[in-house]
C-alpha positions as CSV (number, residue, x, y, z in Angstrom):
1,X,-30.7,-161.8,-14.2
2,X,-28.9,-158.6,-13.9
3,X,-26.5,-157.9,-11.0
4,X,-27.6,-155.8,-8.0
5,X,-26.3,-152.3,-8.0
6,X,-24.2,-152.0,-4.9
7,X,-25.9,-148.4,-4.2
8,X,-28.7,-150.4,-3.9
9,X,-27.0,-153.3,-1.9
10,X,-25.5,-150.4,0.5
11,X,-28.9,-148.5,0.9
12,X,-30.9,-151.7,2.0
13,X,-28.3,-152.6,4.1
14,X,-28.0,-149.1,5.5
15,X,-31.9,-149.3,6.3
16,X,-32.0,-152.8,7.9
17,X,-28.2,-152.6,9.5
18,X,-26.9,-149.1,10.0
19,X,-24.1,-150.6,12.3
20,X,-23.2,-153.4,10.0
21,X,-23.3,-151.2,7.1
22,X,-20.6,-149.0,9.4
23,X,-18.6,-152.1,10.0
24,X,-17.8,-152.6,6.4
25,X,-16.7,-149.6,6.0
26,X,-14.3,-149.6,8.8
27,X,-11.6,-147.1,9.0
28,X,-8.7,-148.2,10.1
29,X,-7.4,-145.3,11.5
30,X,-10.2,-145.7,14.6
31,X,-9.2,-149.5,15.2
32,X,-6.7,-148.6,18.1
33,X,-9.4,-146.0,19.9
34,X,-11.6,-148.5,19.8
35,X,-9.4,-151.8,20.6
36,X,-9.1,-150.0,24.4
37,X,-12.5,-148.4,24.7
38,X,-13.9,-152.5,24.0
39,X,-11.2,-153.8,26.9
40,X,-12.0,-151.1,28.8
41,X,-15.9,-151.3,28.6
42,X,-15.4,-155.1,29.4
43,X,-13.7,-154.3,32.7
44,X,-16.6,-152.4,33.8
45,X,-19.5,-154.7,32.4
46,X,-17.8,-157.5,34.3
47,X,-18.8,-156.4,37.8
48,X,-21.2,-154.4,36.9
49,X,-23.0,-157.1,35.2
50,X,-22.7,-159.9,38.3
51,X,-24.0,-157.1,40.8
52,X,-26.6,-156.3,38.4
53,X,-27.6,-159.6,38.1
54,X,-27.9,-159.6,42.2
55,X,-30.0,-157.0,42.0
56,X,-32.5,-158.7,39.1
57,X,-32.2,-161.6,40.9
58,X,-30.2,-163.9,38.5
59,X,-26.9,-166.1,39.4
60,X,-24.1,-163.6,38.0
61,X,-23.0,-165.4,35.2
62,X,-26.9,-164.6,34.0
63,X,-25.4,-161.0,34.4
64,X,-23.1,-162.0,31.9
65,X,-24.8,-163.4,29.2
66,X,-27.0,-160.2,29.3
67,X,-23.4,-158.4,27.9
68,X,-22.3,-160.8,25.6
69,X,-24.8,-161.3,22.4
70,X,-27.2,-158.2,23.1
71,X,-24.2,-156.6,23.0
72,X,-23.0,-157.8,19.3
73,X,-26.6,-157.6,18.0
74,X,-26.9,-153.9,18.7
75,X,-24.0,-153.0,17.0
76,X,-25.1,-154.4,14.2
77,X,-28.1,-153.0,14.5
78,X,-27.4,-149.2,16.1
79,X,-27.5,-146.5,14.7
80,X,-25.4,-145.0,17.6
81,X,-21.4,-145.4,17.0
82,X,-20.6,-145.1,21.5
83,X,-23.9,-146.6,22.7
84,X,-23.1,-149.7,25.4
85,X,-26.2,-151.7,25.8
86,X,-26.3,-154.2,28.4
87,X,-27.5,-155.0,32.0
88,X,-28.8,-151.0,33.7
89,X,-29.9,-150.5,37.2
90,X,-33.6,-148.8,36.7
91,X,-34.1,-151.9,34.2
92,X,-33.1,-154.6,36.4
93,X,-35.0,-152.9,39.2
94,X,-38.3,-153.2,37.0
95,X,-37.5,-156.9,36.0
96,X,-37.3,-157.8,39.8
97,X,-40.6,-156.0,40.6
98,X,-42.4,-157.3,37.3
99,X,-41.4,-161.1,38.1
100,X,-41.4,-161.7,42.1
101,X,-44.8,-161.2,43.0
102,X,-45.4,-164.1,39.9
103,X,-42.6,-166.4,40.6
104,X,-43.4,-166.7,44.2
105,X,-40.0,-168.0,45.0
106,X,-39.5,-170.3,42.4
107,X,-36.0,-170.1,40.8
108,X,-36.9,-172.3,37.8
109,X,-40.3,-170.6,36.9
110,X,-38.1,-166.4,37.8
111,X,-35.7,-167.3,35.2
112,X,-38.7,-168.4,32.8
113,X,-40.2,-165.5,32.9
114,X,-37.2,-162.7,33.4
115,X,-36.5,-164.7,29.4
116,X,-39.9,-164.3,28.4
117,X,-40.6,-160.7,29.5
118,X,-37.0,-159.7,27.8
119,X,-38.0,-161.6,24.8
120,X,-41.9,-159.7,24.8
121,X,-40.3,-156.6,25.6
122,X,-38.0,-157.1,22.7
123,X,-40.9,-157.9,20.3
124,X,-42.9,-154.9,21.4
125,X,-39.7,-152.4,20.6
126,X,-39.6,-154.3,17.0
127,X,-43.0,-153.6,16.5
128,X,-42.7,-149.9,17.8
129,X,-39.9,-148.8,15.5
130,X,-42.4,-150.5,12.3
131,X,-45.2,-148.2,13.3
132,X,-42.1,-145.2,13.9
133,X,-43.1,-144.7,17.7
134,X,-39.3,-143.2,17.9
135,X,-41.3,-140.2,18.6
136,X,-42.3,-141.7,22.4
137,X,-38.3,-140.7,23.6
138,X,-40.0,-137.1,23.5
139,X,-42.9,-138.3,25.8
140,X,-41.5,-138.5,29.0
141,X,-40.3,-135.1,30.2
142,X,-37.1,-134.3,31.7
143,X,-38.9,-133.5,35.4
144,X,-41.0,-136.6,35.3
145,X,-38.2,-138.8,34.3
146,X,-35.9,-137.6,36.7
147,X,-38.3,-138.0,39.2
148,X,-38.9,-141.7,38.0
149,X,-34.9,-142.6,37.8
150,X,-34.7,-140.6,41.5
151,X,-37.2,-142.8,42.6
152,X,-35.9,-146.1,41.1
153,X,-32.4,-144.9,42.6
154,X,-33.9,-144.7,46.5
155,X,-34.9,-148.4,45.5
156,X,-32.1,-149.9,44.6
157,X,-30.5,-148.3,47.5
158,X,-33.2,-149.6,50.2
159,X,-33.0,-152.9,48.7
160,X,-28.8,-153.5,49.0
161,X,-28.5,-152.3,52.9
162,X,-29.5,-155.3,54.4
163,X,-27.2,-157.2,51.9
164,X,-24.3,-154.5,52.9
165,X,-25.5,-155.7,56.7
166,X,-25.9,-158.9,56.4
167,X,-29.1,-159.6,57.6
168,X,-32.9,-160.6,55.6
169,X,-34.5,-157.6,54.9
170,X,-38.0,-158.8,52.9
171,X,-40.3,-155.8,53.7
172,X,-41.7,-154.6,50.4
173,X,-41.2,-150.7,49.8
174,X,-38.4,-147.7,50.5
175,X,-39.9,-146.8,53.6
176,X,-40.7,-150.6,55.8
177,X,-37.4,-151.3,54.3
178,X,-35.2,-149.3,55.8
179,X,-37.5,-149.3,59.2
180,X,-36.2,-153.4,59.1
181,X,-33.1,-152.8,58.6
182,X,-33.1,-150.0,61.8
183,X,-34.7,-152.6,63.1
184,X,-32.0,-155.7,63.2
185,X,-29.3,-153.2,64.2
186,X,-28.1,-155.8,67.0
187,X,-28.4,-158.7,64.7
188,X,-25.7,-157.4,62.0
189,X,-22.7,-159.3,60.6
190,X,-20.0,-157.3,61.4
191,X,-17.4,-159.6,58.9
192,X,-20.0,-158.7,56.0
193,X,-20.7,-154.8,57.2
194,X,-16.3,-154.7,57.0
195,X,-16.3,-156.5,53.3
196,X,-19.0,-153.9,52.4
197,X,-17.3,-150.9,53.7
198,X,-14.3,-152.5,52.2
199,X,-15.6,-152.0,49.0
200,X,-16.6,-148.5,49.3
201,X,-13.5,-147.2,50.5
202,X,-11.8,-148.9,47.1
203,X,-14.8,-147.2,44.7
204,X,-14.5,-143.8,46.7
205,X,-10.5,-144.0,46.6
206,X,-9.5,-145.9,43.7
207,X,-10.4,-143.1,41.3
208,X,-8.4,-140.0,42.7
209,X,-5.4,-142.8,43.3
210,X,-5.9,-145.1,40.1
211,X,-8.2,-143.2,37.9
212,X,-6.9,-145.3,34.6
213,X,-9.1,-149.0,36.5
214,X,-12.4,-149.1,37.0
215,X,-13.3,-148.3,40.6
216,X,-15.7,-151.4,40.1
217,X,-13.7,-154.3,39.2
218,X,-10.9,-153.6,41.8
219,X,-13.5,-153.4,44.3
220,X,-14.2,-156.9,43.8
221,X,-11.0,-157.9,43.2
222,X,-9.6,-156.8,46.7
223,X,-13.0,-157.8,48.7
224,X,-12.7,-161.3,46.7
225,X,-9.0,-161.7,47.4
226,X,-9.7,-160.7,51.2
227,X,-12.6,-163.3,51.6
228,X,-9.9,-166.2,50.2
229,X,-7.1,-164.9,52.0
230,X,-8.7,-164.6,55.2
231,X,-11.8,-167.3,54.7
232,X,-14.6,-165.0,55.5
233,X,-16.9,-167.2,53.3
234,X,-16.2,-170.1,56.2
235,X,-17.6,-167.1,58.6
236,X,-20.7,-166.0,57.2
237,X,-19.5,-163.8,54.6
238,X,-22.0,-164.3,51.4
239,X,-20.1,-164.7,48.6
240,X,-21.2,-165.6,44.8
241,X,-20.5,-169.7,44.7
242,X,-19.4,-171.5,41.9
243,X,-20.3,-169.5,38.2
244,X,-20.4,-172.1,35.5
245,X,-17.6,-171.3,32.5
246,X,-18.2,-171.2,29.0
247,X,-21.0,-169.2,26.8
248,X,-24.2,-169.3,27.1
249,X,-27.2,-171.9,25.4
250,X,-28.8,-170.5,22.5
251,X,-32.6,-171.3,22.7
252,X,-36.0,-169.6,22.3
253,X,-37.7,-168.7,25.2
254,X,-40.9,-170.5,26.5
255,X,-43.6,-168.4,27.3
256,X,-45.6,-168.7,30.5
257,X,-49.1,-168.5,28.5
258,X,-51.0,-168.4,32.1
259,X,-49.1,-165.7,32.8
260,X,-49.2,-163.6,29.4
261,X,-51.4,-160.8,30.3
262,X,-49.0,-159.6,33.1
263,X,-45.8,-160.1,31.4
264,X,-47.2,-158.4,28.3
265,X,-48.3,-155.2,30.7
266,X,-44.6,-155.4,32.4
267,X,-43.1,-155.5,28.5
268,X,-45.0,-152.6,27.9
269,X,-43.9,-150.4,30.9
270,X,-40.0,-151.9,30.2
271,X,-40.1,-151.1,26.6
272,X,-40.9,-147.6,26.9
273,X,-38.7,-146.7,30.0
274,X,-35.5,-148.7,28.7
275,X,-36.2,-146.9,25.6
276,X,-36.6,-143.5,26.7
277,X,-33.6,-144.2,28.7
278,X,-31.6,-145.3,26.7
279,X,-32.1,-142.3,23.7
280,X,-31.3,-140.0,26.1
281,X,-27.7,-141.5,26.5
282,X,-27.7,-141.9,22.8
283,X,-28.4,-138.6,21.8
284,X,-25.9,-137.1,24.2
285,X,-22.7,-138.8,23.0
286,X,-24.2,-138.5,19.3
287,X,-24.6,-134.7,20.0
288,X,-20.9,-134.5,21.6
289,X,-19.9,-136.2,18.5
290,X,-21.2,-134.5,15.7
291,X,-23.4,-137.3,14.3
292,X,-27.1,-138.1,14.2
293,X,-29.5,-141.1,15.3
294,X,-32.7,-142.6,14.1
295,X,-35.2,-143.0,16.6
296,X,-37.3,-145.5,15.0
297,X,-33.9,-147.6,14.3
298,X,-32.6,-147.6,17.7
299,X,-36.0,-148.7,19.0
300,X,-35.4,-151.8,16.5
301,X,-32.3,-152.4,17.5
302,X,-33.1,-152.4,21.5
303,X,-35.9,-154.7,20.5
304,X,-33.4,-157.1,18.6
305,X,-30.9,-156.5,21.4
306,X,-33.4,-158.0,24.4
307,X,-34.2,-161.1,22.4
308,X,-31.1,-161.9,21.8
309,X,-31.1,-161.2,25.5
310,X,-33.8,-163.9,25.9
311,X,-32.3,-166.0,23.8
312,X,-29.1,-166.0,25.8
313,X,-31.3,-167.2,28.7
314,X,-30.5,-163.6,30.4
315,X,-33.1,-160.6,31.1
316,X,-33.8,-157.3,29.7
317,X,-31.6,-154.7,29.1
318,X,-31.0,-151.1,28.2
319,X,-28.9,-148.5,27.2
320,X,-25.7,-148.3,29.6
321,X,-24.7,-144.9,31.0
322,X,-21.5,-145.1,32.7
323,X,-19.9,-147.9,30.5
324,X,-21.2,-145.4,27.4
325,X,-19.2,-142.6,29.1
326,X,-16.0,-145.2,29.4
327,X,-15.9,-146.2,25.8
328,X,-16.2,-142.4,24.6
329,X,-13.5,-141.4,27.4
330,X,-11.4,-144.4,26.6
331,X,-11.6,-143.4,22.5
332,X,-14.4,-145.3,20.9
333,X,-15.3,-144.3,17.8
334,X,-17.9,-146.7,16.2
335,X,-19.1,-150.0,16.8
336,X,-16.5,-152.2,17.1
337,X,-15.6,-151.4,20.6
338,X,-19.3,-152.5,21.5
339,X,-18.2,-155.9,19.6
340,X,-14.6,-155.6,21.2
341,X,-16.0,-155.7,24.9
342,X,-18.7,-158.3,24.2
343,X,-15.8,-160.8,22.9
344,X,-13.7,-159.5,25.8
345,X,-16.3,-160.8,28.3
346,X,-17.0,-163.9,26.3
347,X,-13.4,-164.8,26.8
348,X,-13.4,-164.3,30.2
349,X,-16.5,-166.7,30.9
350,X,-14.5,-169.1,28.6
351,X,-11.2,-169.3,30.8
352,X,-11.2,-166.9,34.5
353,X,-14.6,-167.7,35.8
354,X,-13.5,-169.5,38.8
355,X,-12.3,-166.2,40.4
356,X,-15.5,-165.2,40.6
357,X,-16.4,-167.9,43.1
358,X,-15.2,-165.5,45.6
359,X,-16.6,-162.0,45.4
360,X,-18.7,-161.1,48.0
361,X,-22.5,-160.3,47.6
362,X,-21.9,-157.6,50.1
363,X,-19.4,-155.8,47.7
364,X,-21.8,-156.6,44.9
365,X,-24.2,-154.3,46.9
366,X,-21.9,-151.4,47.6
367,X,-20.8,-151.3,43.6
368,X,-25.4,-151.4,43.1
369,X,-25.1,-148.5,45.9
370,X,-22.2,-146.3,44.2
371,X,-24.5,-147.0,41.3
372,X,-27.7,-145.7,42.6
373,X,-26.4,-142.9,43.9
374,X,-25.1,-142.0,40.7
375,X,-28.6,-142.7,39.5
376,X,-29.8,-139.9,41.9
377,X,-29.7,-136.3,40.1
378,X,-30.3,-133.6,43.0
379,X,-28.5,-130.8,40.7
380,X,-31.9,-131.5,37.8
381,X,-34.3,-131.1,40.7
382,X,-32.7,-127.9,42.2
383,X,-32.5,-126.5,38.5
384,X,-36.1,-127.6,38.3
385,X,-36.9,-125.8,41.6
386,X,-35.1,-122.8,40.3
387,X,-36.9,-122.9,37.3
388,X,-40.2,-123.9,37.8
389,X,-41.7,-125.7,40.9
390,X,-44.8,-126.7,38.4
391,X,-41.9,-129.3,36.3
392,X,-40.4,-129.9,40.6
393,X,-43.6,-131.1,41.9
394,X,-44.4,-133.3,38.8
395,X,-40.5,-135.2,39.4
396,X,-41.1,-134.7,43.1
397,X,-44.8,-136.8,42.3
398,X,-42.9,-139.7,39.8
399,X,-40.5,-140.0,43.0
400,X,-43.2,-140.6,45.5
401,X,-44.9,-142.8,43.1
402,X,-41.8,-145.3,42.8
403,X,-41.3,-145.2,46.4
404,X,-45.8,-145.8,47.1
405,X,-46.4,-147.9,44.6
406,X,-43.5,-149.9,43.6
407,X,-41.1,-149.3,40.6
408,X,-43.5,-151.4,37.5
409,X,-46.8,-149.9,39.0
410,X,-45.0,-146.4,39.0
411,X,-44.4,-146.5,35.3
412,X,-48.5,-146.0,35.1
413,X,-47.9,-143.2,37.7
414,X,-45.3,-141.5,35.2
415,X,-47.6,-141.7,32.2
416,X,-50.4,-140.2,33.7
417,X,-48.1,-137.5,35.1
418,X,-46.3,-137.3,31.2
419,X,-49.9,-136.9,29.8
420,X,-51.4,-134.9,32.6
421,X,-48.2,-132.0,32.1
422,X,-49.0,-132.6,28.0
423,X,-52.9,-131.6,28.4
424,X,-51.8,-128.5,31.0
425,X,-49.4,-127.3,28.2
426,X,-51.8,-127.9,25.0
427,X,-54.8,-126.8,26.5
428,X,-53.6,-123.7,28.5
429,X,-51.3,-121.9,26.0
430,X,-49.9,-118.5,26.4
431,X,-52.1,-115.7,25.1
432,X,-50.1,-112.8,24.5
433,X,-51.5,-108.8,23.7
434,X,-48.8,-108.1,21.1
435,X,-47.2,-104.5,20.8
436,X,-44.3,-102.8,18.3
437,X,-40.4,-102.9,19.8
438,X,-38.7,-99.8,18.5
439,X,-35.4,-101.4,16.7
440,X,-36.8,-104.8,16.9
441,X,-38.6,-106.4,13.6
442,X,-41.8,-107.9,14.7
443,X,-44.8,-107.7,17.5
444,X,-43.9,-108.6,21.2
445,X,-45.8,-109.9,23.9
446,X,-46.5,-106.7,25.9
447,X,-45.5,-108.6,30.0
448,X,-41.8,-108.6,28.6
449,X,-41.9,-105.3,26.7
450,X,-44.0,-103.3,28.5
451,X,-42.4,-100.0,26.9
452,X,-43.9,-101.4,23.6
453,X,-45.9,-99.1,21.6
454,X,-50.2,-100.0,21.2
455,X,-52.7,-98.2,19.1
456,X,-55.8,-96.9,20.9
457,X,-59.0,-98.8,19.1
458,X,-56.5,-102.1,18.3
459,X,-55.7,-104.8,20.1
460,X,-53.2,-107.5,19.0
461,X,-53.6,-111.2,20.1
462,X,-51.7,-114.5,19.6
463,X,-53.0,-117.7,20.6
464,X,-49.4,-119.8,21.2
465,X,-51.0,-123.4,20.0
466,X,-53.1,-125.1,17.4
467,X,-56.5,-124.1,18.0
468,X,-58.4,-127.5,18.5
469,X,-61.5,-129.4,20.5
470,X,-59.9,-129.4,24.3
471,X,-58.7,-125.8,24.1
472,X,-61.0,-124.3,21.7
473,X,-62.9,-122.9,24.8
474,X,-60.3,-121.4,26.9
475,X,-59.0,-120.0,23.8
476,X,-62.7,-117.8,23.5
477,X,-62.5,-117.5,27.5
478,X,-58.7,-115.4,27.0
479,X,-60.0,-113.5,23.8
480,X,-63.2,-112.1,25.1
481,X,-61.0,-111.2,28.8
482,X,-58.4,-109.3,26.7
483,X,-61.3,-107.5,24.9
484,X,-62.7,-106.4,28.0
485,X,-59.8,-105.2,29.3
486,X,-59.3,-103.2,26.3
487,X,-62.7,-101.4,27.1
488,X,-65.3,-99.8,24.8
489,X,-63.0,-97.8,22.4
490,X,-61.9,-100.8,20.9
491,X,-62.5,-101.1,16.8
492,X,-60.3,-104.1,15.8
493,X,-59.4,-107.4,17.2
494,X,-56.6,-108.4,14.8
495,X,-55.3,-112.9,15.8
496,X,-52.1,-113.9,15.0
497,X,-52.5,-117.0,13.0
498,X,-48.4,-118.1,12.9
499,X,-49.0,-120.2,15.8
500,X,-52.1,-121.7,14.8
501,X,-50.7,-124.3,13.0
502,X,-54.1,-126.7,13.1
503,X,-57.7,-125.5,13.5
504,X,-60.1,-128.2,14.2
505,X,-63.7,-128.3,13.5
506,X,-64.4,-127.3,17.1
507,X,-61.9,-125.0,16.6
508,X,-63.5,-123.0,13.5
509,X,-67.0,-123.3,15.5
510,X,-65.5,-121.5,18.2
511,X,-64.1,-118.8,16.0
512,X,-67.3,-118.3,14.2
513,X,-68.8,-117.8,18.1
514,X,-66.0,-115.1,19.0
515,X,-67.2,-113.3,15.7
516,X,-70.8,-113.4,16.2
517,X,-69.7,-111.7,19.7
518,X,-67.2,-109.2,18.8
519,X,-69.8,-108.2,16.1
520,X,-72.1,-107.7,18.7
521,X,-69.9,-105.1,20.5
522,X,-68.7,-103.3,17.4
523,X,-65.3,-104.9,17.2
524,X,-64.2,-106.0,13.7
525,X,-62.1,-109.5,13.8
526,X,-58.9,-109.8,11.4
527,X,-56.4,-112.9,11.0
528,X,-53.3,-112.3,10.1
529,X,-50.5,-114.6,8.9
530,X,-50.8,-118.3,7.0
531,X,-53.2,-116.6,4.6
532,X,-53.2,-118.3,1.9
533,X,-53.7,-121.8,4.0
534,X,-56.4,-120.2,5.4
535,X,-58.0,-119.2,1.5
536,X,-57.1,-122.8,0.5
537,X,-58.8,-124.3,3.6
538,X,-61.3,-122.3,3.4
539,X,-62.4,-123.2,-0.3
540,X,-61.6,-126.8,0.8
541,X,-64.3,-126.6,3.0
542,X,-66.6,-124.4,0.4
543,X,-66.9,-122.0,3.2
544,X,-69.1,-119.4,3.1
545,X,-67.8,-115.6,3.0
546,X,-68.1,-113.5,6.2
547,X,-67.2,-110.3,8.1
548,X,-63.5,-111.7,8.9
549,X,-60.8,-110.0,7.6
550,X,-57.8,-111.9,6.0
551,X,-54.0,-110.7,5.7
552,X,-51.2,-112.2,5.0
553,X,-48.5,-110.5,7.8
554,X,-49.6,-108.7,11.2
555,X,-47.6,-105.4,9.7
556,X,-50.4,-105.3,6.6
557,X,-53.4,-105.7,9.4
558,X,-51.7,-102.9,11.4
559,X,-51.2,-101.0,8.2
560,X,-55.0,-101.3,7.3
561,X,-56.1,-100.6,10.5
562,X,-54.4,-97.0,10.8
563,X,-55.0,-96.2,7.3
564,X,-58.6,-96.5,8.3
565,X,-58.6,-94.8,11.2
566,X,-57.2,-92.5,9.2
567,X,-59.7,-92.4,7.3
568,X,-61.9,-92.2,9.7
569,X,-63.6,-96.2,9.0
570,X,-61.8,-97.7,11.4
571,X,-65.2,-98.5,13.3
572,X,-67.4,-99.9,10.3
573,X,-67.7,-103.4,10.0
């Protein structure tokens, strides 16, 4: 038995473990970059990953696992040389919607199921990327996914004030939650409402004064070392308790089987968003880096990522902004900084988690609120007001529906919104009446060049879309408008076909019904462009001949029209 070729060792390994197949091949020339983007990405995911875990939830050493193993399995798996994946706040957010209404205040049966939905959701990415549904990072629009992350933003931020406060605030919602809160004004915990504004004054200040640490960790750092200096915990003060050291238990989750059909609908909705998420961030640092990512590949490798997630005993996760921006800033080059910062935070389980003990949940909740906030894009929805109040009112509608309906239910909400703006734009292109620029090659649409130069007897149309069953009428609808307003001298109706790039069978009926008409009022119908797709397509089909007239550029129809007219034919059929 021969030996394998190692082209052939290299290309299989490419296809199943782009970032492995990196890691072999590891300059080291990028090793320092990336031995302080890991450390520095670990200082972040630390707090980070307990006050996530708070806001899923979990205990915060749950938090942690969610950063350790994910975090190694995706870059091996990633195709993306910055991406950090871990523990995100619109994730987390969903997780805690999905599984409290079906845990019912069980701790035992939460944790079940926030390691069966990460392991499902995980399964369903997997199975995405084998049936290449990278594509689905497209479907969500800009407008309605910042309207859905706006949303998610306002509540995470409803959901922390009463921990900031230091009172129970269980209301259900953006709206009765905050009324609570108002509410309890006279039953606040002033030592907890300090720790909390504690902690914002650190994350507002410590990055103008100390912009080398993360605002985060020293946050904690100062409000945990104020709670054991002074004993706040002894007054009320919430703080985290006791996080057990050492790594986490490898085992496969067990699946709540009475449960399946919600968890499975939760997966779904986590799959897609995390996803869509998460390729945004991607695609960002791989465009500011000169390199390119595979959809269908990442989707994989955020599938392997969340179970290793529920294997860890943790929750799902996704694609991580801010601690992506660190290891690019901090000079991460490839992988190994994503592997640097998941041993980083292994070690610290190992040997420092007693410290923990003493962080405070209320400083927990002002790093979730610094975090929200930063989740909150105003500048998109004024561009989006700007630009279009169409794309404002559709994010303006994905916010409303996160805050009405809950962040899981909202992720229906946002599909029929994504699918909704997708049937407006297929099924109501732009028809444009085409004229000739003087110094500019080509035909124009005649609203933007209005100084463009017709021919009396002509008229010049293009259909901006393929022509198929849910447009195929409003397509006849535009035509037979234009030829009216182009009155009874007209002689030719010359289409555009560039655009055109399907034609349905509804799509050729309706055609064949726009020809039957314009025959009827004297007007002779030519298609130019794509001609000899349309001659192929057309024996394909063993169509029959007709009237239609067939050439291969607009300037040739124009050309035969006026030589015509010249002619004096230009009216014969």
């Amino acid at each position: 038995m021969g030996k394998v070729p190692r082209s052939s060792v290299s290309r299989w390994l490419q296809r199943l473990a782009p970032g492995l197949a990196a890691l072999l091949a590891y300059r080291r020339r990028d090793l320092p970059g990336d031995l302080v983007a890991g450390v520095s990405v670990a200082a972040v995911a630390l707090p980070v990953g307990v006050a996530y875990a708070q806001l899923a939830g979990f205990s915060p050493v749950v938090g942690l696992y969610a950063s350790i193993l994910p975090l190694l399995v995706y870059a091996l798996f990633g195709t993306s040389r910055q991406l950090i994946v871990g523990p995100d706040a619109a994730t987390c957010a969903l997780v805690a919607s999905a599984l409290v209404p079906l845990a019912a205040g069980n701790a035992e049966l939460y944790l079940s199921l926030s390691v069966a939905l990460a392991g499902l959701t995980g399964v369903f990415c997997i199975l995405a990327s084998f049936i290449r549904l990278g594509a689905l990072a497209d479907f969500l629009s800009k407008p309605i996914l910042v309207g859905f992350l706006n949303g998610i933003s306002l509540h995470i931020l409803a959901g922390q004030l009463g921990k900031l406060a230091g009172v129970p605030v269980a209301a259900p919602g953006v709206v009765p939650a905050t009324v609570q809160l108002i509410e309890q004004y006279a039953n606040y915990h002033w030592p907890t409402l300090l720790v909390g504004l504690t902690a914002f004054a650190v994350l507002l200040v410590a990055p103008r004064l100390l912009p080398r640490l993360p605002a985060a960790l020293l946050a904690l750092v100062v409000t945990a070392a104020m709670v054991a200096g002074l004993g706040l915990d002894q007054h009320g003060v919430a703080v985290v308790g006791a996080v057990p050291a050492g790594l986490p238990e490898l085992k496969l989750p067990a699946v709540p089987w009475q449960l399946l059909d919600e968890l499975a609908a939760a997966a779904l909705g986590l799959a897609l968003v995390s996803f869509t998420s998460m390729m945004l961030t991607a695609r960002s640092f791989a465009a500011k880096n000169h390199y390119e990512i595979d959809a269908d590949r990442e989707f994989a490798a955020l599938g392997a990522a969340n179970i290793a997630a529920a294997v860890t005993q943790s929750f799902a996760i996704s694609g991580a902004d801010s601690r992506t921006a660190m290891s690019d800033a901090a000079g991460g080059r490839t992988q190994l900084a994503g592997v640097i910062a998941a041993l980083s935070i292994g070690l610290v389980l190992v040997f420092l988690s007693e410290p923990l003990r003493f962080v405070p949940i209320a400083a927990l909740a002002a790093v979730l609120v610094m975090a929200s906030i930063s989740l909150l894009d105003v500048r998109s929805l004024i561009l989006l007001l700007r630009f279009s109040r169409i794309e404002f009112a559709f994010a303006m509608l994905a916010t409303i529906g996160v805050i009405w309906v809950g962040a899981i239910q909202a992720i229906l909400v946002v599909l029929i919104l994504s699918l909704i703006r997708f049937v407006m734009l297929s099924s109501r292109p732009r028809v444009d009446v085409l004229g000739k620029v003087e110094g500019i090659s080509g035909f124009h649409h005649l609203a933007k060049h209005p100084q463009a130069t017709t021919w009396p007897g002509l008229l010049l149309l293009r259909f901006n879309a393929p022509l198929v069953f849910f447009n195929a009428n409003y397509f006849k609808q535009q035509v037979e408008r234009a030829v009216e307003r182009a009155g009874a001298g007209l002689h030719w109706l010359v289409l555009d076909a560039m655009p055109i790039t399907q034609i349905d069978v509804t799509g050729y009926f309706m055609i064949e019904e726009l020809r039957a008409t314009l025959r009827q009022k004297g007007v002779q119908l030519a298609v130019a462009g794509r001609y000899q797709e349309l001659m192929a397509w057309r024996k394909k089909h063993a169509l029959e001949d007709d009237d239609t007239l067939y050439f291969p550029t607009m300037r040739k129809a124009v050309k035969a029209f006026l030589e015509r007219e010249a002619e004096g034919g230009a009216g014969e059929a």
